[in-house]
C-alpha positions in Angstrom: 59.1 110.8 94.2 60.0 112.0 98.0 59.3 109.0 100.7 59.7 109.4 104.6 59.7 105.9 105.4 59.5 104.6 109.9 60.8 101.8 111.1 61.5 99.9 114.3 64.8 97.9 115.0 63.8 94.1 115.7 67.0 91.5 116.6 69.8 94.3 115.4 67.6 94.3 111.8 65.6 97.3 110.1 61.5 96.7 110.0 59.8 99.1 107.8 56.3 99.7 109.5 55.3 102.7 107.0 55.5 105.0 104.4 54.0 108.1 103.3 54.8 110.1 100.1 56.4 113.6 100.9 58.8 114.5 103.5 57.7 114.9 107.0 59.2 115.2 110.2 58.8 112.3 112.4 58.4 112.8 116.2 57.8 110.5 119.5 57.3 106.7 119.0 57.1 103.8 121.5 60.1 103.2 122.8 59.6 101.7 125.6 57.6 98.4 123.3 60.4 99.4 120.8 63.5 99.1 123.1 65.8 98.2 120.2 65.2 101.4 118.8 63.0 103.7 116.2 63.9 105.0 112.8 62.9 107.0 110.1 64.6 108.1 106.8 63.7 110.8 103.6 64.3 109.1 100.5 63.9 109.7 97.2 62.9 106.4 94.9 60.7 105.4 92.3 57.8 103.4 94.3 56.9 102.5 97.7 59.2 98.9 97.2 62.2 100.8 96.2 61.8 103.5 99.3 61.8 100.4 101.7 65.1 99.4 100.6 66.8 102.4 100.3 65.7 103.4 103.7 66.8 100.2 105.4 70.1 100.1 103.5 70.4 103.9 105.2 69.5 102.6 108.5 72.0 100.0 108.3 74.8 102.3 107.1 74.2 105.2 108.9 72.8 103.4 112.7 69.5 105.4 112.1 
């Protein structure tokens, strides 16, 4: 199953805030509450558990 998964950097670490099934496109955010930064990432994985990891592990790698 296709995940888009959104996140916030907290203390130079990924936090998952939400998931929705599907891809999307993700636009705006809060960044001035959020001043370590926003993320989002498309993933494919098997349930909601498995898209958080595989989207924080992409964050990680890629500086989302």
């Amino acid at each position: 199953m296709q995940y888009t998964v959104i996140g916030v950097w907290q203390d130079d670490k990924p936090v998952v805030t939400g998931v929705v099934t599907g891809h999307h496109e993700i636009y705006g955010g809060d960044e001035e509450t959020f001043t370590d930064g926003l993320w989002f990432a498309r993933v494919a994985a098997g349930d909601v558990a498995d898209a958080e990891q595989i989207a924080k592990t992409e964050a990680i790698e890629n500086a989302l």
